[in-house]
PyMOL Python script that loads the backbone (N, CA, C, O; Angstrom):
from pymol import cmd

cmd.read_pdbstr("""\
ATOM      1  N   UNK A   1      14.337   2.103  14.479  1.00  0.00           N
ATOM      2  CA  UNK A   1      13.678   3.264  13.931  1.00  0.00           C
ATOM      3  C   UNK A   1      13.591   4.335  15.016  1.00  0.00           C
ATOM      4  O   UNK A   1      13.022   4.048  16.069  1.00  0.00           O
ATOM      5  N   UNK A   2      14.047   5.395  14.857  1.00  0.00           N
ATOM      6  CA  UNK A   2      13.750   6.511  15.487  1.00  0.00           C
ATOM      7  C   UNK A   2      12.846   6.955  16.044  1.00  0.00           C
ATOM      8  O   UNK A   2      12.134   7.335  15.114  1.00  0.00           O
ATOM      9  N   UNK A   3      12.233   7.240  17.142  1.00  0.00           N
ATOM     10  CA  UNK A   3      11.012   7.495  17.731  1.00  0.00           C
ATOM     11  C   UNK A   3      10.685   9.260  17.803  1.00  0.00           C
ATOM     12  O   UNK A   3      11.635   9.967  18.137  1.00  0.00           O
ATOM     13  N   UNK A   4       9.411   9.899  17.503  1.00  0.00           N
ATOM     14  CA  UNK A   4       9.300  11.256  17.607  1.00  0.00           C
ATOM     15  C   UNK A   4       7.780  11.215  18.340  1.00  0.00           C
ATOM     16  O   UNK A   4       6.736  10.747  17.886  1.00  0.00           O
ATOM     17  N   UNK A   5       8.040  11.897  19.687  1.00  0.00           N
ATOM     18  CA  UNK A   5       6.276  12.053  20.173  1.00  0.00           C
ATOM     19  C   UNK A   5       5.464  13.480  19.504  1.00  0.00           C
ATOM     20  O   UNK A   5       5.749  14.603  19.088  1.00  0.00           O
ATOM     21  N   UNK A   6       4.207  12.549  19.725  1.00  0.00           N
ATOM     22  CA  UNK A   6       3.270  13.303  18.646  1.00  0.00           C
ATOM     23  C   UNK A   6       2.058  13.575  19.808  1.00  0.00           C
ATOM     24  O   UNK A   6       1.919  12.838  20.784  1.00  0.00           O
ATOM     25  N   UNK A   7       1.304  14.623  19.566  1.00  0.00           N
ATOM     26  CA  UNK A   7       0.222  14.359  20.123  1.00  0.00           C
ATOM     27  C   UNK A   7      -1.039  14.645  19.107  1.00  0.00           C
ATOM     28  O   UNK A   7      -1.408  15.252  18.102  1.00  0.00           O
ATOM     29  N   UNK A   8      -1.448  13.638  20.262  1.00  0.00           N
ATOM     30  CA  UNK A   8      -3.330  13.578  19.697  1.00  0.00           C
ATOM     31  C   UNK A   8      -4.220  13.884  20.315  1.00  0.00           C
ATOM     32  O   UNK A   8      -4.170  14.182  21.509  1.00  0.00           O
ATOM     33  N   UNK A   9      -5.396  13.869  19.485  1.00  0.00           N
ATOM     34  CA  UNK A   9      -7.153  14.565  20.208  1.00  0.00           C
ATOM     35  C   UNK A   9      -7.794  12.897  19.817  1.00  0.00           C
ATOM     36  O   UNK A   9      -8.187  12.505  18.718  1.00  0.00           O
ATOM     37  N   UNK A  10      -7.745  12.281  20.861  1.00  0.00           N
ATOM     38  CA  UNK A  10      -8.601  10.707  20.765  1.00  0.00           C
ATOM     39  C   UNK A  10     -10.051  11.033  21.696  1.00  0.00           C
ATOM     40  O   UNK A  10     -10.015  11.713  22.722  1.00  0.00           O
ATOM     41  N   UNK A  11     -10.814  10.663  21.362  1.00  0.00           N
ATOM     42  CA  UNK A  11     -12.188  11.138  21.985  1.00  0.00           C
ATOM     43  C   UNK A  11     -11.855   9.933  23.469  1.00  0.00           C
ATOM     44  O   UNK A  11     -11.536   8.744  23.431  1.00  0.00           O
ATOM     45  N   UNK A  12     -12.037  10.632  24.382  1.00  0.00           N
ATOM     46  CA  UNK A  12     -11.904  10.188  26.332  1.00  0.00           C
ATOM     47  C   UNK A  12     -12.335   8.562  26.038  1.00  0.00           C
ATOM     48  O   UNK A  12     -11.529   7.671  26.305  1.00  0.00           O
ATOM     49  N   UNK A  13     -13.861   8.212  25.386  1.00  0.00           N
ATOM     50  CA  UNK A  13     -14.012   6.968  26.146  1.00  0.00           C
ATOM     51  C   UNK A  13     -13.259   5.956  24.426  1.00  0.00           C
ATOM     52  O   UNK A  13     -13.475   4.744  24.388  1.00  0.00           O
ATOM     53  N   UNK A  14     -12.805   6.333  23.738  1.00  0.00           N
ATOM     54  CA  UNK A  14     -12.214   5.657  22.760  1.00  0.00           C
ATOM     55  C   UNK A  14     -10.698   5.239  23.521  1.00  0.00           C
ATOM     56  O   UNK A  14     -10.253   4.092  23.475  1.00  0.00           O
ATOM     57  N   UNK A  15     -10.146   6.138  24.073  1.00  0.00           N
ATOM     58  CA  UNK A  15      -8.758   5.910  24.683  1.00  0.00           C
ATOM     59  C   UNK A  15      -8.893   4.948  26.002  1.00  0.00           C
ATOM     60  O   UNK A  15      -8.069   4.081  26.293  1.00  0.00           O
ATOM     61  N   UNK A  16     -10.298   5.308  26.887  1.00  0.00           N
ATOM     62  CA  UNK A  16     -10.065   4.422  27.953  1.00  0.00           C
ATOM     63  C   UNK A  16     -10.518   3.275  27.163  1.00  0.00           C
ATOM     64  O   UNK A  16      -9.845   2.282  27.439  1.00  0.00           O
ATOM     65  N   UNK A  17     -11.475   3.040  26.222  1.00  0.00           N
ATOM     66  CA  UNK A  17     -11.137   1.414  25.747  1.00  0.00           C
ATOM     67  C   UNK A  17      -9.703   1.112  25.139  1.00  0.00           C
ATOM     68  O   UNK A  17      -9.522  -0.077  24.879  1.00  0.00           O
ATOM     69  N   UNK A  18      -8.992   1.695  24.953  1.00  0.00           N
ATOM     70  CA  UNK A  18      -7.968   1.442  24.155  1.00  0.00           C
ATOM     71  C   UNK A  18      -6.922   1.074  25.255  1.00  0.00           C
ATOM     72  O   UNK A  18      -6.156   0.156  24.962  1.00  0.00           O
ATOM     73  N   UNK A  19      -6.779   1.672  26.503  1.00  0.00           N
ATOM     74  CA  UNK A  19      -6.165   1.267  27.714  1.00  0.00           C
ATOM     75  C   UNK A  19      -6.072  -0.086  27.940  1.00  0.00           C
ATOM     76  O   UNK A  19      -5.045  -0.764  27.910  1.00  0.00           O
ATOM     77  N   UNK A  20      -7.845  -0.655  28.299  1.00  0.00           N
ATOM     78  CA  UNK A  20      -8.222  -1.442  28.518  1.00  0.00           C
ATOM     79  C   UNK A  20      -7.990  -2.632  27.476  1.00  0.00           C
ATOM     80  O   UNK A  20      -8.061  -3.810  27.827  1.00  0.00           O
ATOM     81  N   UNK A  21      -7.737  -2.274  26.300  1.00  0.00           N
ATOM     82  CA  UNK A  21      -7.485  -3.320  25.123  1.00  0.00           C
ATOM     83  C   UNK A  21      -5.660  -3.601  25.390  1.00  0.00           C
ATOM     84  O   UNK A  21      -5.008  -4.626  25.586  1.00  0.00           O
ATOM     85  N   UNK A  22      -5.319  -2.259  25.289  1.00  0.00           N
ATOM     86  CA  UNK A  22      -3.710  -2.713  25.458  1.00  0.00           C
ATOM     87  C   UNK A  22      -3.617  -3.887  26.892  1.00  0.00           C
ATOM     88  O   UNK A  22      -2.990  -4.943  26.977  1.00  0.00           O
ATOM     89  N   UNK A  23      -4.462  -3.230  27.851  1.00  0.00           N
ATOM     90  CA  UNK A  23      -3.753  -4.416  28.899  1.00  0.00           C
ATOM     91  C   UNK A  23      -4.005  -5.721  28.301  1.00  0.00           C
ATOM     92  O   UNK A  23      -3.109  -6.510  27.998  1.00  0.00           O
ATOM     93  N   UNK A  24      -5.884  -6.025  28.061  1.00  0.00           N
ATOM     94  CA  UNK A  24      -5.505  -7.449  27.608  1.00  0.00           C
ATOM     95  C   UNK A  24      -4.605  -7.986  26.644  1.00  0.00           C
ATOM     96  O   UNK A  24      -4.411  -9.201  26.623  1.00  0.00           O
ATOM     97  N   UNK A  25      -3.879  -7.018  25.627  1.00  0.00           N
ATOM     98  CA  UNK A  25      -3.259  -7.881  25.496  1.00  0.00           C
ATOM     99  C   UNK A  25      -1.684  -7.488  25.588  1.00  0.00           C
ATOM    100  O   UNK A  25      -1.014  -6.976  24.690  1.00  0.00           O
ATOM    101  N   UNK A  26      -1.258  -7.853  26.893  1.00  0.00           N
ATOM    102  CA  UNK A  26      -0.186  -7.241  27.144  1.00  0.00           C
ATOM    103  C   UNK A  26       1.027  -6.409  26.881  1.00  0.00           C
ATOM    104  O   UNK A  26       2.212  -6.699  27.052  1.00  0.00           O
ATOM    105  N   UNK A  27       0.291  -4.943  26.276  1.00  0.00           N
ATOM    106  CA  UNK A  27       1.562  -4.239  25.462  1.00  0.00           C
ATOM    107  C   UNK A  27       1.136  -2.797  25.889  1.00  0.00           C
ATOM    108  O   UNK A  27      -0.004  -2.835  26.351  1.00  0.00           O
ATOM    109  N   UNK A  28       1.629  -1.632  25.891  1.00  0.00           N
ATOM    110  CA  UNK A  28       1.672  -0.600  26.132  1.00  0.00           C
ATOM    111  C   UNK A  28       0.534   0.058  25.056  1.00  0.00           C
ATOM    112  O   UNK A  28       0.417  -0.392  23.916  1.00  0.00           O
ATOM    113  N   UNK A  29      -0.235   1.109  25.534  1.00  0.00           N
ATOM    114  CA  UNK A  29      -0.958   1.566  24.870  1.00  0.00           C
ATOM    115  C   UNK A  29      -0.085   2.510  23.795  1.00  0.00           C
ATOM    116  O   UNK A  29      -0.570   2.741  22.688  1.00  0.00           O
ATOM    117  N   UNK A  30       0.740   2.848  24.032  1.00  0.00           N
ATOM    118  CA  UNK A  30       1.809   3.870  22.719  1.00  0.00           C
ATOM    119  C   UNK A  30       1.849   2.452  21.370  1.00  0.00           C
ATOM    120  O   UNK A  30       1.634   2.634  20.171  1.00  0.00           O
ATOM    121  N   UNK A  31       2.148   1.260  21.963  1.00  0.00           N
ATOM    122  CA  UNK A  31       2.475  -0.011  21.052  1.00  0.00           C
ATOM    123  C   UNK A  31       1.204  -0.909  20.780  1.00  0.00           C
ATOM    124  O   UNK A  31       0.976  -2.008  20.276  1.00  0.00           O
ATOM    125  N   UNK A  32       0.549   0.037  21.324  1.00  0.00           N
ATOM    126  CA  UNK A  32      -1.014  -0.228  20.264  1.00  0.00           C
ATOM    127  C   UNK A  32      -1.895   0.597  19.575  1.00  0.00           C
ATOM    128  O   UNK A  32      -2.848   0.208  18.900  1.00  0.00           O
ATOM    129  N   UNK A  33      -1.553   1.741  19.763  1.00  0.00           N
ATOM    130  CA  UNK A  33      -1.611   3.018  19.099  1.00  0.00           C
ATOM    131  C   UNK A  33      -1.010   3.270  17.615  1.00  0.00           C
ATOM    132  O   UNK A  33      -1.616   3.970  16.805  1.00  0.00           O
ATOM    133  N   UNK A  34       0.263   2.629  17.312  1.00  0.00           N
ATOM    134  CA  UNK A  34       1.437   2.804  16.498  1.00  0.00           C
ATOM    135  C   UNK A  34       0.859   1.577  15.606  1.00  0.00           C
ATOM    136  O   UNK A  34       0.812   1.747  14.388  1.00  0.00           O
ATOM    137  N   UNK A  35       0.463   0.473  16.103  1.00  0.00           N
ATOM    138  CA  UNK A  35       0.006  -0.764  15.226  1.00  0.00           C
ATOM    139  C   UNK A  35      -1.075   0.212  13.844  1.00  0.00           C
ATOM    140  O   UNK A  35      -0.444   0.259  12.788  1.00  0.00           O
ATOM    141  N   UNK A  36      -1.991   0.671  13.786  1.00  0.00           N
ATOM    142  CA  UNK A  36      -2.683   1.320  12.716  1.00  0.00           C
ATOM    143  C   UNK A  36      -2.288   1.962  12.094  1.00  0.00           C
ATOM    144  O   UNK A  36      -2.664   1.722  10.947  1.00  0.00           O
ATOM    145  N   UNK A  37      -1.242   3.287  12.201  1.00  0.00           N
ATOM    146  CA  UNK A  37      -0.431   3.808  11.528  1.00  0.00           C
ATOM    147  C   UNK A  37       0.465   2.915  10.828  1.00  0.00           C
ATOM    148  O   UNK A  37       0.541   2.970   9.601  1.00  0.00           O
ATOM    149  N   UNK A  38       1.174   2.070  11.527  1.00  0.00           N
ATOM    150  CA  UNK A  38       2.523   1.599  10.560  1.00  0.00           C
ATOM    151  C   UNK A  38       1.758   0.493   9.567  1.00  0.00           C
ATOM    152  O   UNK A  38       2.392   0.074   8.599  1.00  0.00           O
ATOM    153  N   UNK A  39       0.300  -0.016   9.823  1.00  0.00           N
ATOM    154  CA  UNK A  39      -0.122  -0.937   8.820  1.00  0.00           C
ATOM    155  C   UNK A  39      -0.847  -0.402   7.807  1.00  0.00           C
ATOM    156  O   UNK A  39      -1.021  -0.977   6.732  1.00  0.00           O
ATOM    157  N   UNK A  40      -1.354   0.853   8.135  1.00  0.00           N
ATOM    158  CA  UNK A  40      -1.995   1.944   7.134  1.00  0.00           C
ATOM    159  C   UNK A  40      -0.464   1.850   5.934  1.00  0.00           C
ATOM    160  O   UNK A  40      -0.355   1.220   4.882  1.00  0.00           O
ATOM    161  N   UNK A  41       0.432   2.658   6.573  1.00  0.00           N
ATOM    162  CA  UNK A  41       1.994   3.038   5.343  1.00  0.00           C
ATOM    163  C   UNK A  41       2.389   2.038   4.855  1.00  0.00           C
ATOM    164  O   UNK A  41       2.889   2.048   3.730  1.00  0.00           O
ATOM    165  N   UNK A  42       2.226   0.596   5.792  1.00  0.00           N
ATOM    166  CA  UNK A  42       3.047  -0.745   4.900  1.00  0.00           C
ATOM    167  C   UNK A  42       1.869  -1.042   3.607  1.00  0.00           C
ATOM    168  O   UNK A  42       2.331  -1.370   2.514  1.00  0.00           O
ATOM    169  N   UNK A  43       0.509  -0.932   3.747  1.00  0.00           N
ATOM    170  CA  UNK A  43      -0.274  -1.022   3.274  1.00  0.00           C
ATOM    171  C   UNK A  43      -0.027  -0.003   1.464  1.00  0.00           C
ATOM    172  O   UNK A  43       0.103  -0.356   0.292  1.00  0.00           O
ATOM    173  N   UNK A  44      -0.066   1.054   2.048  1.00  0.00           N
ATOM    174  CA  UNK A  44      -0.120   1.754   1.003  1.00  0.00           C
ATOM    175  C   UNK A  44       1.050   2.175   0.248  1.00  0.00           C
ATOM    176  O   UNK A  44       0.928   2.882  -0.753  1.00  0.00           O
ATOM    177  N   UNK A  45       2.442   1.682   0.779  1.00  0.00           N
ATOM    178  CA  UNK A  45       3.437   1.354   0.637  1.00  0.00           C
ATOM    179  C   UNK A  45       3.239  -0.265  -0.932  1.00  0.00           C
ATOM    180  O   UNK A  45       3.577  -0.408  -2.107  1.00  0.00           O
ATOM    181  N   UNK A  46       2.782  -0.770  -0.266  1.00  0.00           N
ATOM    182  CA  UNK A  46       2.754  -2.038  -1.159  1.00  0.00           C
ATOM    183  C   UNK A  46       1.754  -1.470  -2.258  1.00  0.00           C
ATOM    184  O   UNK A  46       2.271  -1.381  -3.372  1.00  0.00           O
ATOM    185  N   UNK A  47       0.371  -1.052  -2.165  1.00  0.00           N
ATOM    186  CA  UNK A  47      -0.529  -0.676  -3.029  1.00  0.00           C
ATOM    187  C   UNK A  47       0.762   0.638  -4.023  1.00  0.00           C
ATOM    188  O   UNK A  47       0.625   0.470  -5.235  1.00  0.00           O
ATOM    189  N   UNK A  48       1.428   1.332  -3.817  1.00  0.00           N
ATOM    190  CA  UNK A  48       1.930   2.135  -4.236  1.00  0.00           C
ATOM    191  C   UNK A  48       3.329   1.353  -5.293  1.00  0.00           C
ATOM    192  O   UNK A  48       3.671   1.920  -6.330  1.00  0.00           O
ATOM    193  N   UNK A  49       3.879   0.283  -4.926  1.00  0.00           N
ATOM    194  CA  UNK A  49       5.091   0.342  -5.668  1.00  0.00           C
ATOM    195  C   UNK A  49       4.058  -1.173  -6.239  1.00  0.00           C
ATOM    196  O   UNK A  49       4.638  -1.758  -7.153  1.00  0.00           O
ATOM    197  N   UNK A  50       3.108  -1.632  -5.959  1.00  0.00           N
ATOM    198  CA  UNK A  50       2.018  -2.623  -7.088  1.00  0.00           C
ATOM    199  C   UNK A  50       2.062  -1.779  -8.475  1.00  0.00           C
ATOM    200  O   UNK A  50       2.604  -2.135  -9.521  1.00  0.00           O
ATOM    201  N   UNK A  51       1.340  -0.541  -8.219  1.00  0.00           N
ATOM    202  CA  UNK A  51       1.048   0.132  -9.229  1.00  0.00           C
ATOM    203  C   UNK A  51       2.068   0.515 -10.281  1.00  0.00           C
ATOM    204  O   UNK A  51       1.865   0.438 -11.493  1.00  0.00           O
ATOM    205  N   UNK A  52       3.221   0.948  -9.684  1.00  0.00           N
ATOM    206  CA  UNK A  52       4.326   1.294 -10.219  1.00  0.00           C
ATOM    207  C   UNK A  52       4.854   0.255 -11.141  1.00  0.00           C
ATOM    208  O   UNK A  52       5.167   0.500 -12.306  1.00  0.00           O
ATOM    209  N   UNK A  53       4.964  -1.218 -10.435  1.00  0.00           N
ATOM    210  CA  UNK A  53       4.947  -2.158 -11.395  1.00  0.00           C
ATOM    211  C   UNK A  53       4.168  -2.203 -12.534  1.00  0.00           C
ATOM    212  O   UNK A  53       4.640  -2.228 -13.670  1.00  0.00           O
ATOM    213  N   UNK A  54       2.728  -2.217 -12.209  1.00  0.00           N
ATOM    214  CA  UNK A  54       1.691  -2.351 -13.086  1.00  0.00           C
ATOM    215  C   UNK A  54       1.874  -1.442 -14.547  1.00  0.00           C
ATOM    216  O   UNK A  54       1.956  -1.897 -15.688  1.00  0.00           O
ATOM    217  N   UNK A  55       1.914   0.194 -14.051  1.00  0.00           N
ATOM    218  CA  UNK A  55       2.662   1.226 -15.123  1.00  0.00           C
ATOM    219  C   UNK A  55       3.543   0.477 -15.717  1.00  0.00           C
ATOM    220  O   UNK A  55       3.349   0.150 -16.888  1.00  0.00           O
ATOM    221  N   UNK A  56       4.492   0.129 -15.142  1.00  0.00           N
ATOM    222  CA  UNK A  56       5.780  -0.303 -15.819  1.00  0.00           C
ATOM    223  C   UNK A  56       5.647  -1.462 -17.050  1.00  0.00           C
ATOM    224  O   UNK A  56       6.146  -1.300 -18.164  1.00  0.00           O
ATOM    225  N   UNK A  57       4.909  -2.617 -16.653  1.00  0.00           N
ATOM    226  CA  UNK A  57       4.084  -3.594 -17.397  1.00  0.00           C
ATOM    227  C   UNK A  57       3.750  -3.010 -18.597  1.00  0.00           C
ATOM    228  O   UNK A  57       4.212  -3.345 -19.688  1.00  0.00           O
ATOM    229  N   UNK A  58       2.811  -1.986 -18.361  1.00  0.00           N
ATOM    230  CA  UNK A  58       1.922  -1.107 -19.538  1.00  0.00           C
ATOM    231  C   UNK A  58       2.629  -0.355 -20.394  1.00  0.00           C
ATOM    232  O   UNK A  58       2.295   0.026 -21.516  1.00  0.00           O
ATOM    233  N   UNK A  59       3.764  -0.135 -19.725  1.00  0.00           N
ATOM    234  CA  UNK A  59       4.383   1.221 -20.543  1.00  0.00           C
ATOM    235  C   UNK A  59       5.343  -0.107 -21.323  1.00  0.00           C
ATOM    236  O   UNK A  59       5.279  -0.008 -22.548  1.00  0.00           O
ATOM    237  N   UNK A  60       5.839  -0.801 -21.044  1.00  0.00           N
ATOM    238  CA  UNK A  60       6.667  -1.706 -21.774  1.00  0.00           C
ATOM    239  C   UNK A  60       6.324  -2.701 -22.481  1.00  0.00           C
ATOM    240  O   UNK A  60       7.137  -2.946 -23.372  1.00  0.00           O
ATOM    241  N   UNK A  61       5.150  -3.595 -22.423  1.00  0.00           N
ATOM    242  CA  UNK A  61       4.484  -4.357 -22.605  1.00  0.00           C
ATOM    243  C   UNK A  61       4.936  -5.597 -22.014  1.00  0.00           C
ATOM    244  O   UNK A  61       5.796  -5.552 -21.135  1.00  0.00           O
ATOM    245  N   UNK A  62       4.461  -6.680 -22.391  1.00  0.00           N
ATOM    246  CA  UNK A  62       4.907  -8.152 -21.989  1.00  0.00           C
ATOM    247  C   UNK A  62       5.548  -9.045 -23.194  1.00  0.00           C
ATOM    248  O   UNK A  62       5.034  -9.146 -24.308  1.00  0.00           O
ATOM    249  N   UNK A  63       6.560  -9.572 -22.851  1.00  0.00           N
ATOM    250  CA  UNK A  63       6.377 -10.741 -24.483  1.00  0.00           C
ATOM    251  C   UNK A  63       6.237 -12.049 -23.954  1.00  0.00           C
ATOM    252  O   UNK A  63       6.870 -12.691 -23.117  1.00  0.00           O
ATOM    253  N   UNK A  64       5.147 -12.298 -24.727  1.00  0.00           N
ATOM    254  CA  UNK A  64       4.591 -13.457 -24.818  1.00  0.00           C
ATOM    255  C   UNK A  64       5.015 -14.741 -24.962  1.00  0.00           C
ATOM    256  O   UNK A  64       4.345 -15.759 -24.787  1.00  0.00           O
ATOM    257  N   UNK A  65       6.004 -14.664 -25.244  1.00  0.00           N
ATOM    258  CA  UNK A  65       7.353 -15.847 -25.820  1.00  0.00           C
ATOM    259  C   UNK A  65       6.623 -16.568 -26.556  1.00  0.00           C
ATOM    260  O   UNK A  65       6.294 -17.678 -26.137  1.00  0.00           O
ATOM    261  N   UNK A  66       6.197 -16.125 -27.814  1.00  0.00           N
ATOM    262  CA  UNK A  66       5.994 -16.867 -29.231  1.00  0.00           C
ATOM    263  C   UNK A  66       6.617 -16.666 -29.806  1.00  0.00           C
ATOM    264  O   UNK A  66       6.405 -17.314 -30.830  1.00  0.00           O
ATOM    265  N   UNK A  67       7.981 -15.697 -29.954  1.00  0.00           N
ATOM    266  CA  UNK A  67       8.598 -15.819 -30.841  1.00  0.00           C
ATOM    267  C   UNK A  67       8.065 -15.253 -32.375  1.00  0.00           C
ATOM    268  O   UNK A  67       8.654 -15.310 -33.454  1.00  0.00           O
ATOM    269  N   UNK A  68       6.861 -14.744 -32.077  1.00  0.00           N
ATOM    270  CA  UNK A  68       6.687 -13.677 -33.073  1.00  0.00           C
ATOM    271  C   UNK A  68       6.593 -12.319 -33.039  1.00  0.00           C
ATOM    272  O   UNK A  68       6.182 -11.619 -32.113  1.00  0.00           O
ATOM    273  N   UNK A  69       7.146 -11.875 -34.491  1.00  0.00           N
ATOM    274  CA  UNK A  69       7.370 -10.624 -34.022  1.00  0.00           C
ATOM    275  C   UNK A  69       6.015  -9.759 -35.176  1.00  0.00           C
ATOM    276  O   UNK A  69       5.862  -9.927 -36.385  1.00  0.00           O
ATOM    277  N   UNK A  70       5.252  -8.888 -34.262  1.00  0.00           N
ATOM    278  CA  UNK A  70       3.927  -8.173 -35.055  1.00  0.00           C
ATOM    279  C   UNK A  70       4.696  -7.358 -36.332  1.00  0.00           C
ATOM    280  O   UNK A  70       5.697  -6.690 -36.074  1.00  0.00           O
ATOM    281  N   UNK A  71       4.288  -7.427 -37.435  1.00  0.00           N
ATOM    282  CA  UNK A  71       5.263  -6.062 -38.556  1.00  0.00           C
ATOM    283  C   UNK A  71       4.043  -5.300 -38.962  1.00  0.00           C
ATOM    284  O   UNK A  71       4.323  -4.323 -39.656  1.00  0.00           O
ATOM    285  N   UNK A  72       2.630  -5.486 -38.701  1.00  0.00           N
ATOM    286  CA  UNK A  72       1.580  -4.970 -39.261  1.00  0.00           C
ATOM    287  C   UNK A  72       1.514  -3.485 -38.023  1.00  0.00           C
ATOM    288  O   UNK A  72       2.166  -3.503 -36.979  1.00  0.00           O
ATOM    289  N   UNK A  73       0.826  -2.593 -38.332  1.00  0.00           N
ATOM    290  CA  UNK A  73      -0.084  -1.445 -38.259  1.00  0.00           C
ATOM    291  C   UNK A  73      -1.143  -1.385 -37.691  1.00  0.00           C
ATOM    292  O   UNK A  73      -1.972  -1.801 -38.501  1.00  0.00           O
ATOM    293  N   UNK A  74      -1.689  -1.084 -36.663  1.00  0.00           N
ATOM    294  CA  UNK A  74      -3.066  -1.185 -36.177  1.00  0.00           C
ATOM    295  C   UNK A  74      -4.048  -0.070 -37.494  1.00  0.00           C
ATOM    296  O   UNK A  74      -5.148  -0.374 -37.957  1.00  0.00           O
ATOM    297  N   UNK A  75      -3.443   0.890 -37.756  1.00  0.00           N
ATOM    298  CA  UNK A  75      -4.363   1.629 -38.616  1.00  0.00           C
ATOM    299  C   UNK A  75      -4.132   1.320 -40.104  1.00  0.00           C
ATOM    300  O   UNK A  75      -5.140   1.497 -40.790  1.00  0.00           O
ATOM    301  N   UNK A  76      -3.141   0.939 -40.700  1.00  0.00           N
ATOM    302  CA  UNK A  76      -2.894  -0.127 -42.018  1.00  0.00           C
ATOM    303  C   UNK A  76      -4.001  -0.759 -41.899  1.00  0.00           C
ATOM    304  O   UNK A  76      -4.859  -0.456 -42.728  1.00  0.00           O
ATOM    305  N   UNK A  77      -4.361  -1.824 -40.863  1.00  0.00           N
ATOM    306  CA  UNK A  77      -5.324  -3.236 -40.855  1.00  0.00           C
ATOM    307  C   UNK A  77      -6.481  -2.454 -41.511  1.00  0.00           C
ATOM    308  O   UNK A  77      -6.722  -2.523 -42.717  1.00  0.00           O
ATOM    309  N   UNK A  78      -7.190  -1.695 -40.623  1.00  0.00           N
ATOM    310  CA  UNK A  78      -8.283  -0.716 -40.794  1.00  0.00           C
ATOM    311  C   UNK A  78      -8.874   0.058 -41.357  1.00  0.00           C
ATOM    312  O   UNK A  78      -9.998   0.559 -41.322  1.00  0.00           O
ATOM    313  N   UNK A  79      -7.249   0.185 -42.375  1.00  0.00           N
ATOM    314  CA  UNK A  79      -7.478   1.187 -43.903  1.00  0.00           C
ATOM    315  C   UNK A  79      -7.501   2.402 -43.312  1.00  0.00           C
ATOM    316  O   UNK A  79      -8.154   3.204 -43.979  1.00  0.00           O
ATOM    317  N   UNK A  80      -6.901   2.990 -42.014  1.00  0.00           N
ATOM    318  CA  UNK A  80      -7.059   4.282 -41.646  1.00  0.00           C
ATOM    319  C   UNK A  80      -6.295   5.432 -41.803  1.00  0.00           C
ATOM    320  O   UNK A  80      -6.696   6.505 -41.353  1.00  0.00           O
TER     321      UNK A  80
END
""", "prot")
cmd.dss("prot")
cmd.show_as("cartoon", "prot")
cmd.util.cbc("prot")
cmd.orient("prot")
């Protein structure tokens, strides 16, 4: 993936903990920085093409595999 630098306004003592977090656990603070962003998009990435399914479900319906097929009217039934 292509890399593009960005800058940010991180409040001073949020970044020096964030220093201090990258060292323990041995990775560059840019490659712990990038961890929240890319799990935010995979995140909403998945919540986004869920839904799309879900629409899709709705707009098509499901069959049930009974093997029957409805011939009635919702407003027939109802006399409407």
């Amino acid at each position: 993936m292509e890399r593009q630098n960005a800058t940010l306004s991180i409040p001073k003592e949020i970044l020096k903990k964030a220093r201090i977090l990258a060292i323990a656990q041995d990775t560059s603070l840019s490659r712990l920085l990038t961890r929240v962003p890319t799990a935010a998009v995979a995140q909403y990435e998945q919540v986004t093409l869920a839904g799309m399914a879900q629409k899709k479900l709705l707009e098509e319906g499901v069959d049930p595999g009974t093997g029957v097929r409805i011939t009635w009217e919702r407003e027939r039934l109802h006399g409407r």
